[in-house]
C-alpha positions as CSV (number, residue, x, y, z in Angstrom):
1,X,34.4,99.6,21.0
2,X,37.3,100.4,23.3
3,X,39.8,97.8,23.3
4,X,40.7,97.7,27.4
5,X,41.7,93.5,27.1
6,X,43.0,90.8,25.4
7,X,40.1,89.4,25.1
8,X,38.6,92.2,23.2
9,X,41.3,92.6,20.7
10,X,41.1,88.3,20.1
11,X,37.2,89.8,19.4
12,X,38.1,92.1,17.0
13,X,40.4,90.8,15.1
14,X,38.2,87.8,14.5
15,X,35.6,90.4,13.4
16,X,37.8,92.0,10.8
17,X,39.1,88.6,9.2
18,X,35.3,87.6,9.2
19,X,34.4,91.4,7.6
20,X,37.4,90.6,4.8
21,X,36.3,87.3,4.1
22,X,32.6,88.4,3.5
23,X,34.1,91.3,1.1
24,X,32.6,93.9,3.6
25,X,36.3,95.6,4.0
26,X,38.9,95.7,1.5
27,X,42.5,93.9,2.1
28,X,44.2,97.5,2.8
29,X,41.1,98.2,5.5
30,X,42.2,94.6,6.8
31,X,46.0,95.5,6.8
32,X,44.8,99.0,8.4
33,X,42.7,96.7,11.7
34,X,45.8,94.4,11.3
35,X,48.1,97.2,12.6
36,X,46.0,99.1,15.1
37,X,44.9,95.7,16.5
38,X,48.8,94.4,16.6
39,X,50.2,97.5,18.3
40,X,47.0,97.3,21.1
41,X,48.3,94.1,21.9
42,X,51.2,94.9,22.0
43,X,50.8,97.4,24.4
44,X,48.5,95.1,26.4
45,X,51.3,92.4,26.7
46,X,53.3,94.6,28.5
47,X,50.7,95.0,31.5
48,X,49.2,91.8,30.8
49,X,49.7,90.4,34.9
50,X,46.9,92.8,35.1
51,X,44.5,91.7,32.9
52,X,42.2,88.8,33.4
53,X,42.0,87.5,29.6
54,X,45.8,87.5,29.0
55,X,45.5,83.5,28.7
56,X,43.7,84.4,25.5
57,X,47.2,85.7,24.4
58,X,48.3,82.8,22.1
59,X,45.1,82.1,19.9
60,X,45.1,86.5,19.7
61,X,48.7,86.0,18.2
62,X,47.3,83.9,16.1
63,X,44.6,85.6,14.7
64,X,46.6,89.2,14.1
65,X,49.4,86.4,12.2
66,X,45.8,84.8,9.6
67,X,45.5,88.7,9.3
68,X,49.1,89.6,8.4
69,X,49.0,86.9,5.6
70,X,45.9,87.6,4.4
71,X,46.1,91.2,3.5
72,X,49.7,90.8,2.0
């Protein structure tokens, strides 16, 4: 999937806690998505008058923060 909007990073980083909690990926494959998904947003935010979903913003934050403690 390429990750154009918030929206689809809030999408997958709900997938990957959901994989991790299931025991289909391990906590360092979580830690892994964690990162990639963080620095997307990131990157996102910074254009994010542009894109439609940014309201998604805060409840994104919060899912790449359940990912951060949950693969420490």
């Amino acid at each position: 999937m390429k990750i154009q909007k918030i929206a689809d990073v809030k999408k997958e980083a709900h997938k990957a806690i959901t994989q991790f909690q299931t025991g289909k990926i391990t906590k360092l494959d979580l830690y892994a998505k964690g990162v990639d998904l963080t620095h997307l947003f990131n990157d996102l935010m910074d254009s994010a008058a542009s894109d439609p979903t940014s309201y998604l913003a805060k409840d994104t934050a919060e899912l790449l923060h359940v990912i951060k403690h949950l693969s420490c």
